[in-house]
N, CA, C and O atoms as a GROMACS GRO file, in nm:
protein
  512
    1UNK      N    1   3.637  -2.432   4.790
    1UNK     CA    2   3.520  -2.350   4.791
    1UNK      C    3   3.400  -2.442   4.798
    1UNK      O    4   3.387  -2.534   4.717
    2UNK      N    5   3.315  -2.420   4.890
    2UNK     CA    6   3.181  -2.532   4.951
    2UNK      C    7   3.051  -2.414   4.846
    2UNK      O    8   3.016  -2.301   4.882
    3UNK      N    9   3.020  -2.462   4.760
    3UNK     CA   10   2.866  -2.384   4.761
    3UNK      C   11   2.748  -2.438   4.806
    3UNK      O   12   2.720  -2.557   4.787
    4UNK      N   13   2.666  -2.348   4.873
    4UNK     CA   14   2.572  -2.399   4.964
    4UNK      C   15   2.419  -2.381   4.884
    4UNK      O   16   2.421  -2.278   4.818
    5UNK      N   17   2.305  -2.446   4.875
    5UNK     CA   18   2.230  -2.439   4.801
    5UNK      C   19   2.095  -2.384   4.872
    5UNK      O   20   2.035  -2.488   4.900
    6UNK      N   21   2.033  -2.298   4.906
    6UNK     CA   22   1.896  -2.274   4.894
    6UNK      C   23   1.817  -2.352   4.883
    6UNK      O   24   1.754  -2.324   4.781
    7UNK      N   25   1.760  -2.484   4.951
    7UNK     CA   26   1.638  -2.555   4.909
    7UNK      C   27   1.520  -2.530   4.820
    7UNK      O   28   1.472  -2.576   4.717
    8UNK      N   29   1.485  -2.388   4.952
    8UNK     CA   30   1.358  -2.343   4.916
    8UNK      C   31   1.380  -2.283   4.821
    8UNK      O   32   1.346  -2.347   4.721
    9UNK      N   33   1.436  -2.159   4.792
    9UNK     CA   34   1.515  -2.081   4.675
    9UNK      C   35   1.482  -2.178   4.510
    9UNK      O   36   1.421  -2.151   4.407
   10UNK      N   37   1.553  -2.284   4.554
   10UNK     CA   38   1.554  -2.399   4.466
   10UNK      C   39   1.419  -2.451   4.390
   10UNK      O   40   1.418  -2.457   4.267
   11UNK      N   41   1.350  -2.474   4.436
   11UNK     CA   42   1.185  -2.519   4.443
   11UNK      C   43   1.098  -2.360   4.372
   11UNK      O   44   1.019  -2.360   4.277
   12UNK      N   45   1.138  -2.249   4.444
   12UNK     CA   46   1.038  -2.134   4.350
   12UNK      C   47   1.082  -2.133   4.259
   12UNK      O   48   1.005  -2.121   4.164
   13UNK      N   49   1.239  -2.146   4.226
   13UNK     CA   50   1.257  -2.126   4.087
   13UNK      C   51   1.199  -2.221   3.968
   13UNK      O   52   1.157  -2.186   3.858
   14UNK      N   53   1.214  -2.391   4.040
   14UNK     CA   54   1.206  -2.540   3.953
   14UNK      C   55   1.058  -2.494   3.909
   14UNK      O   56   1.020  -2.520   3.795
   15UNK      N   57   0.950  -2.404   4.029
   15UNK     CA   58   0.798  -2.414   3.984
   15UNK      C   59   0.797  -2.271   3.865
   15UNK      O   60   0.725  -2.257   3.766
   16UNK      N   61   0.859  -2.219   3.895
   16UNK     CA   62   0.820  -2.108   3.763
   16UNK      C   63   0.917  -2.139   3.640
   16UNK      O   64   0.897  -2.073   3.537
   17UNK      N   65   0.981  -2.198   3.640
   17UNK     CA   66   1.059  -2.253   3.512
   17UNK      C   67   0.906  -2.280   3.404
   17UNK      O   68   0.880  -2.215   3.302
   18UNK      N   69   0.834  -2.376   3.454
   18UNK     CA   70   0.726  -2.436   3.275
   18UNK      C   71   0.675  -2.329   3.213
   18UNK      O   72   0.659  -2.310   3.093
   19UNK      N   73   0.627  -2.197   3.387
   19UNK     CA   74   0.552  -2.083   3.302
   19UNK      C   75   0.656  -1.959   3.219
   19UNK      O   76   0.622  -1.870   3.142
   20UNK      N   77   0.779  -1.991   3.265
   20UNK     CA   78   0.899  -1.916   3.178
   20UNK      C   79   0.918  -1.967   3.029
   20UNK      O   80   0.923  -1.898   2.927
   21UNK      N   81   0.930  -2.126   3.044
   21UNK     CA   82   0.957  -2.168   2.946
   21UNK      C   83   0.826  -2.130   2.829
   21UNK      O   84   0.834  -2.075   2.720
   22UNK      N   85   0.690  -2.190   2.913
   22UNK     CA   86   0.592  -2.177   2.809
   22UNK      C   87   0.556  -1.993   2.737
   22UNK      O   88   0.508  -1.979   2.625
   23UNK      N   89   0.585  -1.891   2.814
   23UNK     CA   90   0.594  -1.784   2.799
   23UNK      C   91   0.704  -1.721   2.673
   23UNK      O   92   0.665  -1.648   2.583
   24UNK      N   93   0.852  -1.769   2.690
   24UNK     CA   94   0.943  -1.821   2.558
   24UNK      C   95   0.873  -1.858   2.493
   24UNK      O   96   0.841  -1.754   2.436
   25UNK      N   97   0.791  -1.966   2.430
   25UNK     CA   98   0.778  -2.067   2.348
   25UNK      C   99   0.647  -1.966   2.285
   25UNK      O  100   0.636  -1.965   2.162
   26UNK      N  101   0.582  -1.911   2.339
   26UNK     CA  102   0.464  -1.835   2.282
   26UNK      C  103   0.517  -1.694   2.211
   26UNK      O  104   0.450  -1.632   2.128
   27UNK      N  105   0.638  -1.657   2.255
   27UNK     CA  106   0.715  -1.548   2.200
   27UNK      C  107   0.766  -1.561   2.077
   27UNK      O  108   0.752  -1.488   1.978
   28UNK      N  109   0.831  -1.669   2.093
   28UNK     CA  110   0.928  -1.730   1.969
   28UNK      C  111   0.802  -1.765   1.802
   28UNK      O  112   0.805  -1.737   1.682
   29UNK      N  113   0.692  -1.852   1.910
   29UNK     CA  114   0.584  -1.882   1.819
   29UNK      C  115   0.525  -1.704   1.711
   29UNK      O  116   0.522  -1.697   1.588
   30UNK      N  117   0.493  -1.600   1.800
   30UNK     CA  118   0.457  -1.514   1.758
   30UNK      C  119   0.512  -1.455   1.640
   30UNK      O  120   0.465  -1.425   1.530
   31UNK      N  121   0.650  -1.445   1.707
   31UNK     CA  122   0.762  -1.417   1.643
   31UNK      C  123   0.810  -1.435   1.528
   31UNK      O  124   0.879  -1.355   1.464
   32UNK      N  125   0.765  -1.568   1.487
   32UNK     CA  126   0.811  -1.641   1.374
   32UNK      C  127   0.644  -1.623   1.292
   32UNK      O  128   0.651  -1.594   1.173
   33UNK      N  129   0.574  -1.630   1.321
   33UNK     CA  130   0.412  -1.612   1.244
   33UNK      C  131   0.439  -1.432   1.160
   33UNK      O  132   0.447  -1.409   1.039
   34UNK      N  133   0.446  -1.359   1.244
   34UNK     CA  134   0.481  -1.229   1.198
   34UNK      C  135   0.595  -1.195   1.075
   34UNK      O  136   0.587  -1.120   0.977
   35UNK      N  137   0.700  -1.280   1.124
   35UNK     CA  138   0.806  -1.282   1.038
   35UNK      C  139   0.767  -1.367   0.920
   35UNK      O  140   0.840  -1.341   0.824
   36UNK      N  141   0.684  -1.452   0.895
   36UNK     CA  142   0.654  -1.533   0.785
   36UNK      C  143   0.559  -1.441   0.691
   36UNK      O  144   0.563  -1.419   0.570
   37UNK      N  145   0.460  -1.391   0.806
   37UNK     CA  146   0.376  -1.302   0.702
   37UNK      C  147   0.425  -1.168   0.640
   37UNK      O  148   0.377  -1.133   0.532
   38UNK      N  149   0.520  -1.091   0.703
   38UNK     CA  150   0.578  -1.016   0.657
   38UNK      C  151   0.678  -1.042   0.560
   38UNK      O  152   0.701  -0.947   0.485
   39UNK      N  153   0.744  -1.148   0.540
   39UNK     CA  154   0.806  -1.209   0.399
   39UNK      C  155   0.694  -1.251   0.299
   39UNK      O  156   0.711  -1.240   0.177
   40UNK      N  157   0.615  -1.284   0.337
   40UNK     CA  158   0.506  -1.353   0.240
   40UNK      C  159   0.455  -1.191   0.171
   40UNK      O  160   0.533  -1.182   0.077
   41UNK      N  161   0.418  -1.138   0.169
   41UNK     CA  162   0.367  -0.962   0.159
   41UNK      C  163   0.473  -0.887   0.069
   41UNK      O  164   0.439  -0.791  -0.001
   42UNK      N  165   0.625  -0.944   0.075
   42UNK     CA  166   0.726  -0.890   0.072
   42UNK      C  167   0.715  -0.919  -0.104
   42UNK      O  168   0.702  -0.838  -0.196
   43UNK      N  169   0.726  -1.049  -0.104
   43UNK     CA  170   0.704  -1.077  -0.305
   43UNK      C  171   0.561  -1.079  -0.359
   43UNK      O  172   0.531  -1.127  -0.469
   44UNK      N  173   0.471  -1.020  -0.267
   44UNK     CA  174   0.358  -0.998  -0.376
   44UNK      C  175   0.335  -0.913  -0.459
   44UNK      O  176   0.347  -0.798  -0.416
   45UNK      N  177   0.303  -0.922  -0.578
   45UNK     CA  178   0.240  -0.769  -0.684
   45UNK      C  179   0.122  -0.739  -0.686
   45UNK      O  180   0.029  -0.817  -0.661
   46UNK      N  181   0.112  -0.613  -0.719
   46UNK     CA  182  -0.003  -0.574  -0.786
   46UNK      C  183   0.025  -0.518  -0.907
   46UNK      O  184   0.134  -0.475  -0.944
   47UNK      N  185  -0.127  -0.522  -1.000
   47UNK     CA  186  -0.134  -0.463  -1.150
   47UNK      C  187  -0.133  -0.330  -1.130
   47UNK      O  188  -0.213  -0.308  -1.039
   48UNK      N  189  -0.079  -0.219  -1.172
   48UNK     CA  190  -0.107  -0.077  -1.163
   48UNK      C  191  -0.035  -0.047  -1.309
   48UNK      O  192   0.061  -0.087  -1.374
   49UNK      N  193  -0.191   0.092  -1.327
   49UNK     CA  194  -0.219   0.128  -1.457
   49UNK      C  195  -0.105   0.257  -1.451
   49UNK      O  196  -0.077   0.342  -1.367
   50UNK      N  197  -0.061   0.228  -1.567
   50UNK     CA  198   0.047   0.363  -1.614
   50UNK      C  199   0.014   0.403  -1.783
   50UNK      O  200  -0.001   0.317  -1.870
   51UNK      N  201   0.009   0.508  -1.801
   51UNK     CA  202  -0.007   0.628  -1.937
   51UNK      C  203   0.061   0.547  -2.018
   51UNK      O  204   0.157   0.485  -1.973
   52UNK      N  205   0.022   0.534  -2.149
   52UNK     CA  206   0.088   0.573  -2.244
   52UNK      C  207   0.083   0.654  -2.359
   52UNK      O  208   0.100   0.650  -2.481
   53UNK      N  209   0.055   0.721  -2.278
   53UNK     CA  210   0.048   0.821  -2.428
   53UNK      C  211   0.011   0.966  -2.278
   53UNK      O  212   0.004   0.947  -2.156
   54UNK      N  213  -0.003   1.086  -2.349
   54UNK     CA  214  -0.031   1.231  -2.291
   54UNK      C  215  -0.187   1.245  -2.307
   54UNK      O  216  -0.240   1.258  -2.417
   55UNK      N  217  -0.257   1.241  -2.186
   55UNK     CA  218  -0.399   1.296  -2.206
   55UNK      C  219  -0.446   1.428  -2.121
   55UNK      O  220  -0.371   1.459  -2.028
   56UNK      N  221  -0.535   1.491  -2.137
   56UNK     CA  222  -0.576   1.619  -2.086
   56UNK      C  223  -0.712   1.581  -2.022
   56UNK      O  224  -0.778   1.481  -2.051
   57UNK      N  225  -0.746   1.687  -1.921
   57UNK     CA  226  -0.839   1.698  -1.831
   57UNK      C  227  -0.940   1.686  -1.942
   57UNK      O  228  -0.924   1.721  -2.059
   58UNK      N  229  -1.075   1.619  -1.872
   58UNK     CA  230  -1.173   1.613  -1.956
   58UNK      C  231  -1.163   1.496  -2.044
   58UNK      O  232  -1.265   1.458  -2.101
   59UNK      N  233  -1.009   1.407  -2.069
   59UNK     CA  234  -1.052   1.309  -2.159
   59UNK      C  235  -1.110   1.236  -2.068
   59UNK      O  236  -1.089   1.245  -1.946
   60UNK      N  237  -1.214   1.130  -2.145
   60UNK     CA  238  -1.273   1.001  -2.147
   60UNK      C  239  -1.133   0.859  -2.090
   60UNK      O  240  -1.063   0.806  -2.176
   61UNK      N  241  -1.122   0.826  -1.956
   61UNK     CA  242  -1.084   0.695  -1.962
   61UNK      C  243  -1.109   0.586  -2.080
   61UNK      O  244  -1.222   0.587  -2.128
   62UNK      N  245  -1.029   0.506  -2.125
   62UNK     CA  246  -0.983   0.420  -2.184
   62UNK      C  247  -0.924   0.308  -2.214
   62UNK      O  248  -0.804   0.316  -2.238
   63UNK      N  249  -0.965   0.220  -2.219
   63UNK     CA  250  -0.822   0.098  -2.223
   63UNK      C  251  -0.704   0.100  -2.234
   63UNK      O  252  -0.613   0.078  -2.155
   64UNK      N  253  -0.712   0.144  -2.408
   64UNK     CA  254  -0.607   0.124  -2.500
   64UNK      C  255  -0.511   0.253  -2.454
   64UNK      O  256  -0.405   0.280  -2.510
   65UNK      N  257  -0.580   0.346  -2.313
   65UNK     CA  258  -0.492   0.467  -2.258
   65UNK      C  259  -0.336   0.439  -2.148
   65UNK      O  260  -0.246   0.500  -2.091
   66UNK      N  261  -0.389   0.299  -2.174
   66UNK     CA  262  -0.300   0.238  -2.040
   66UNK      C  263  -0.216   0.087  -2.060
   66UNK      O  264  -0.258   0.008  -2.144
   67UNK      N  265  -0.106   0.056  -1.985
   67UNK     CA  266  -0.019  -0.040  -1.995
   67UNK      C  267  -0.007  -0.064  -1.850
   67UNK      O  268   0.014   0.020  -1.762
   68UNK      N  269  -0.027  -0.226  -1.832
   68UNK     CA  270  -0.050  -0.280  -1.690
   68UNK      C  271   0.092  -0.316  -1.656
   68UNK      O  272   0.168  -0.375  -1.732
   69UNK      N  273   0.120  -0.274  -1.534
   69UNK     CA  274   0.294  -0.244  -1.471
   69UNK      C  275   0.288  -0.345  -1.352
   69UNK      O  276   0.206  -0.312  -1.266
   70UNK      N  277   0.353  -0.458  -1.328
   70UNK     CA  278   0.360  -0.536  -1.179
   70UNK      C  279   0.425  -0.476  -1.098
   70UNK      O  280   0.546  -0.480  -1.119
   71UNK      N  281   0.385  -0.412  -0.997
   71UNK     CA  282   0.492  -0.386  -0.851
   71UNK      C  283   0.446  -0.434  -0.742
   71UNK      O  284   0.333  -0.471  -0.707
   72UNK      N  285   0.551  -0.430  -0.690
   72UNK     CA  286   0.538  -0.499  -0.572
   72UNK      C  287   0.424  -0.453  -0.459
   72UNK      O  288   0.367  -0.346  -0.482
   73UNK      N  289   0.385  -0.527  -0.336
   73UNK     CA  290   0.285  -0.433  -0.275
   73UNK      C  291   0.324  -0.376  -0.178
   73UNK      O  292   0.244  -0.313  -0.109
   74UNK      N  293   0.481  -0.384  -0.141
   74UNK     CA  294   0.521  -0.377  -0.018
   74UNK      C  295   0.588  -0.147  -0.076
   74UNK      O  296   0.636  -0.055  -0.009
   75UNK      N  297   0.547  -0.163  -0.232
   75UNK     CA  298   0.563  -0.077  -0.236
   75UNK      C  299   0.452   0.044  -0.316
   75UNK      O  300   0.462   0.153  -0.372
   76UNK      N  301   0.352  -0.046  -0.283
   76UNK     CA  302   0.207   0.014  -0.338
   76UNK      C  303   0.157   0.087  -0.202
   76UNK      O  304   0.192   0.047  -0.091
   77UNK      N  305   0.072   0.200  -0.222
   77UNK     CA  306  -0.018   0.223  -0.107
   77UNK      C  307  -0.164   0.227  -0.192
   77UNK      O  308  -0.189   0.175  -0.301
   78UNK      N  309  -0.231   0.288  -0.124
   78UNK     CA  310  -0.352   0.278  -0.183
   78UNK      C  311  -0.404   0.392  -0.280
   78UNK      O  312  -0.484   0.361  -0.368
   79UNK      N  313  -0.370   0.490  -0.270
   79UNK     CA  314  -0.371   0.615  -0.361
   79UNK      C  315  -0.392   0.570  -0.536
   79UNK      O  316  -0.462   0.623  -0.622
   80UNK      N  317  -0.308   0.458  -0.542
   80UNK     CA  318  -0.314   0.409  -0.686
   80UNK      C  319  -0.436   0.317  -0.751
   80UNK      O  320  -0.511   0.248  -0.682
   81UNK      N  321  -0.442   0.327  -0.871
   81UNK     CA  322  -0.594   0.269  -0.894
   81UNK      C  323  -0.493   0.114  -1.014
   81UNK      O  324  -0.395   0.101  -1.088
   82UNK      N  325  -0.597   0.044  -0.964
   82UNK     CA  326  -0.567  -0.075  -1.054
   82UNK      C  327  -0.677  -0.114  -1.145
   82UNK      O  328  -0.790  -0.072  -1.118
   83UNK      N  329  -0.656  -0.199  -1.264
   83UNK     CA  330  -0.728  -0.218  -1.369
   83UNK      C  331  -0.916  -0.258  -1.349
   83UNK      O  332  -1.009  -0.240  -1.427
   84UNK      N  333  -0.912  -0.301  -1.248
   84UNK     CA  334  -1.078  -0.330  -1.215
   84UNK      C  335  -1.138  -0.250  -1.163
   84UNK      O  336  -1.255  -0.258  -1.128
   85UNK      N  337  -1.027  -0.116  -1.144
   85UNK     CA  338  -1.103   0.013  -1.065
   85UNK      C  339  -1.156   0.085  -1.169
   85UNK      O  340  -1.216   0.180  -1.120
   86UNK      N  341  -1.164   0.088  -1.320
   86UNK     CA  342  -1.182   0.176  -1.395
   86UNK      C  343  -1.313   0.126  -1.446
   86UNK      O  344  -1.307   0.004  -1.466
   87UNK      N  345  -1.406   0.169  -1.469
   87UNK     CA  346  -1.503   0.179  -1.529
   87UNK      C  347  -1.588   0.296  -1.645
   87UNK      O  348  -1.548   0.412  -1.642
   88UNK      N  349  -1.653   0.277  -1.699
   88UNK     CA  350  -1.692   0.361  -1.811
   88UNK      C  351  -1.767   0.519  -1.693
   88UNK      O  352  -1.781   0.526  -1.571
   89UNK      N  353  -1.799   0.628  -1.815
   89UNK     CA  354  -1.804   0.729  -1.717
   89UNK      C  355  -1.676   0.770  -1.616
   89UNK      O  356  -1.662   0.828  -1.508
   90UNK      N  357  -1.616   0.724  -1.686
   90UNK     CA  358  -1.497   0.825  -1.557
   90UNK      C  359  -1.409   0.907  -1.682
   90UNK      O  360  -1.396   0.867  -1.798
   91UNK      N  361  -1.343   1.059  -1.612
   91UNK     CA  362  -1.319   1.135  -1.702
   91UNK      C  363  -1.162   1.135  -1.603
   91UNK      O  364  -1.181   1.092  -1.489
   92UNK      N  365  -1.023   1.174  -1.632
   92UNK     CA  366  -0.909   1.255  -1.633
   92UNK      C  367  -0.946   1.416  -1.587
   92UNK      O  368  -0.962   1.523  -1.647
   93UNK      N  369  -0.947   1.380  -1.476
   93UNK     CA  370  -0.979   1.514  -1.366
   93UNK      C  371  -0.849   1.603  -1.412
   93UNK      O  372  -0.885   1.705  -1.353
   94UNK      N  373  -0.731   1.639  -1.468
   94UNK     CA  374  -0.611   1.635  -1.480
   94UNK      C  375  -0.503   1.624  -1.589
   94UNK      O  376  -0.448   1.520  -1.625
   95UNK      N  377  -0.486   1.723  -1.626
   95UNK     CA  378  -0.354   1.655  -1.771
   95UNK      C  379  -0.263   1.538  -1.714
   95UNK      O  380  -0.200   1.583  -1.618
   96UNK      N  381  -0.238   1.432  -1.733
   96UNK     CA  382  -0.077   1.349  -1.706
   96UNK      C  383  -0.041   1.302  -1.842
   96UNK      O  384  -0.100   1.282  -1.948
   97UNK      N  385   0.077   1.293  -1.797
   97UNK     CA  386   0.184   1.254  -1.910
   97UNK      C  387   0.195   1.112  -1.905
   97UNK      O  388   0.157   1.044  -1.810
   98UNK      N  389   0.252   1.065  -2.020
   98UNK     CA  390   0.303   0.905  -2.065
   98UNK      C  391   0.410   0.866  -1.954
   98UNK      O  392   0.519   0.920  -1.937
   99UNK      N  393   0.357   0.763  -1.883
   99UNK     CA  394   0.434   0.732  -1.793
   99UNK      C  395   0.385   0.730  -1.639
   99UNK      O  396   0.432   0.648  -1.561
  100UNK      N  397   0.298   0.816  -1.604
  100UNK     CA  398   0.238   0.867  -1.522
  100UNK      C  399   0.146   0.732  -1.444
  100UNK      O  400   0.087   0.642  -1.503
  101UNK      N  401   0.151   0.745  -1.355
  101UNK     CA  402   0.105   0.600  -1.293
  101UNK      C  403  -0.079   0.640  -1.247
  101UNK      O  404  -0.094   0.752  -1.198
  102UNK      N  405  -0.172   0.576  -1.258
  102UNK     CA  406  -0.267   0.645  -1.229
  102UNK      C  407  -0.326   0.640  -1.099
  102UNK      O  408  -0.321   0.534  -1.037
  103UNK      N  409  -0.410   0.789  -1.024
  103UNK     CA  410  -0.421   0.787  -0.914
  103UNK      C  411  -0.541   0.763  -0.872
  103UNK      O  412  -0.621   0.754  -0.965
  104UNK      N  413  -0.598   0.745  -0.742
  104UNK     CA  414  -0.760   0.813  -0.766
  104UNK      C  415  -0.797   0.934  -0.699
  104UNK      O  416  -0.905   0.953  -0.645
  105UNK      N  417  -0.679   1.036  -0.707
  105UNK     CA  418  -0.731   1.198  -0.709
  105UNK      C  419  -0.733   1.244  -0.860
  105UNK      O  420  -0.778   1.357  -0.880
  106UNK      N  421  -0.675   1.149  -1.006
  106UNK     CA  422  -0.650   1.185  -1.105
  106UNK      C  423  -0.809   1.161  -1.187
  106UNK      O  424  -0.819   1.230  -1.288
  107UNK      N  425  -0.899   1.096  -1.162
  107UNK     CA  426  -1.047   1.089  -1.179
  107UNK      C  427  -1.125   1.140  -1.158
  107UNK      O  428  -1.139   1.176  -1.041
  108UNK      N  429  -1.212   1.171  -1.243
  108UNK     CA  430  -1.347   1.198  -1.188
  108UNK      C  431  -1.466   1.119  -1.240
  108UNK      O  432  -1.466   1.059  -1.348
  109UNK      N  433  -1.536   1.122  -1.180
  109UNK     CA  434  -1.706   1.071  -1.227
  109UNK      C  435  -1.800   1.192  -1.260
  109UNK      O  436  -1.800   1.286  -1.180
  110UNK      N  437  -1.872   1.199  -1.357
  110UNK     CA  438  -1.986   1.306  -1.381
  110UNK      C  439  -2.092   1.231  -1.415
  110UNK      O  440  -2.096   1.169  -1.521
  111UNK      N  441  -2.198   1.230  -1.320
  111UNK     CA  442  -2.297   1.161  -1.387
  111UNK      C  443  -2.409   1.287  -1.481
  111UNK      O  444  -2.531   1.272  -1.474
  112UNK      N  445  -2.367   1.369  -1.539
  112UNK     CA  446  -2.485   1.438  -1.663
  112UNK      C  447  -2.392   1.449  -1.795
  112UNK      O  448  -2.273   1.416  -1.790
  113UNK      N  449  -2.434   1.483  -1.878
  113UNK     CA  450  -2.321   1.507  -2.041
  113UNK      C  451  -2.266   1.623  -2.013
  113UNK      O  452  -2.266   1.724  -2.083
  114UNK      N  453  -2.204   1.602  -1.877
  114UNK     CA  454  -2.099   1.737  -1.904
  114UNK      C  455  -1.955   1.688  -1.900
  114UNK      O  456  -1.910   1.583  -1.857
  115UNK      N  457  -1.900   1.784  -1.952
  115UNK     CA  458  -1.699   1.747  -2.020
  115UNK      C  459  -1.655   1.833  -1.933
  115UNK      O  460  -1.700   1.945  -1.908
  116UNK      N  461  -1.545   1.766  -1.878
  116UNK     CA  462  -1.411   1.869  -1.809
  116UNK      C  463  -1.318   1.912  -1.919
  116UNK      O  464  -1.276   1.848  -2.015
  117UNK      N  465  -1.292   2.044  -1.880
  117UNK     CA  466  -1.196   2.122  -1.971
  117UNK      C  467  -1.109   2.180  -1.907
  117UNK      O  468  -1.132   2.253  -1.811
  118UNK      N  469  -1.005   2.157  -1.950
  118UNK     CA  470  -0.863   2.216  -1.906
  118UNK      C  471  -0.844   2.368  -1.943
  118UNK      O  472  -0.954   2.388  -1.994
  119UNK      N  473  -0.778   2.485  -1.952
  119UNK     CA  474  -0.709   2.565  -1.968
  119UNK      C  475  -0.631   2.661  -1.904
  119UNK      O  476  -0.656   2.676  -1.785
  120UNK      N  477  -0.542   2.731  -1.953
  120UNK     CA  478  -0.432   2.731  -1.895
  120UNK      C  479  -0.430   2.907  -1.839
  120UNK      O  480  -0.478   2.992  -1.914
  121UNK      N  481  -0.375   2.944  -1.716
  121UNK     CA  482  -0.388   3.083  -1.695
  121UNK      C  483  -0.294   3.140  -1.677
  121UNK      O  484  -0.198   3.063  -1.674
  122UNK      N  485  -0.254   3.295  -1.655
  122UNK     CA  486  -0.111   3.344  -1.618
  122UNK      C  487  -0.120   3.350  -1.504
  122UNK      O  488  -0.212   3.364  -1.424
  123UNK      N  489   0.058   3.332  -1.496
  123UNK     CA  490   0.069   3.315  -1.328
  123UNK      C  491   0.082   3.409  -1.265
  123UNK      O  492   0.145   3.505  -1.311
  124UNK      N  493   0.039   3.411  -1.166
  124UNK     CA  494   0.026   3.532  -1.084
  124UNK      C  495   0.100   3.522  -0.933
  124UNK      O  496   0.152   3.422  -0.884
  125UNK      N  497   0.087   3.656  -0.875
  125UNK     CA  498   0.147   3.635  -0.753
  125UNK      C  499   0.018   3.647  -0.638
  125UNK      O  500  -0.056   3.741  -0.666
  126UNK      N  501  -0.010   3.595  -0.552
  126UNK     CA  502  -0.113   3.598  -0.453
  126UNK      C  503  -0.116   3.710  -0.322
  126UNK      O  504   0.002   3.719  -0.286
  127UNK      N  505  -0.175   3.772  -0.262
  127UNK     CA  506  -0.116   3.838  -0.137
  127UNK      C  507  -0.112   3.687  -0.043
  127UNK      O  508  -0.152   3.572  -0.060
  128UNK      N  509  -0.032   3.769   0.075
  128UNK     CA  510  -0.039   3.670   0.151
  128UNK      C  511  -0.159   3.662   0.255
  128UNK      O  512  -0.168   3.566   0.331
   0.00000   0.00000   0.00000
């Protein structure tokens, strides 16, 4: 069996080989940057505030209301409030229970001396 070679054939391919290769090499590069930062992201924490104890709508935020929990961030979104988010003037928009991780739909701010109050109604059925 004789195989016969393409000169020219030969030559377009030898000239686009560096921009193949360099085209690979920028892939692989990407590739691996992405994959590093997405492991790197993978073991980070954040502080997030969780109950301890049962409070009702209208209480006063607190310190001593809360116990700082590490999780991870790959399993945090943003909905959750962490310890430097709390400031004085903020009230428990909300009853939660001990345990309860805190949100920031679970807040409120009032800026005059007024108190949120909870109470409770019968349930009813709605039309549609």
């Amino acid at each position: 069996m004789k195989i016969e070679l393409n000169k020219a054939a030969s030559l377009a391919e030898l000239k686009r080989a560096p921009k193949q290769l360099v085209a690979g090499l920028v892939i692989m590069l990407v590739s691996s940057v992405a994959g590093g930062v997405i492991l790197n992201t993978q073991n980070k924490t954040e502080t997030l505030l969780v109950l301890n104890r049962d409070v009702a709508a209208g209480d006063s935020l607190s310190p001593e209301y809360f116990d700082s929990r590490e999780v991870l961030v790959s399993a945090l979104n943003s909905q959750w409030l962490t310890p430097d988010q709390i400031h004085g003037g903020t009230f428990f928009a909300i009853s939660l229970s001990k345990g309860d991780a805190l949100r920031a739909a679970d807040v409120s701010e009032i800026s005059s001396n007024l108190r949120l109050i909870s109470f409770a109604v019968e349930e009813t059925e709605l039309p549609d």
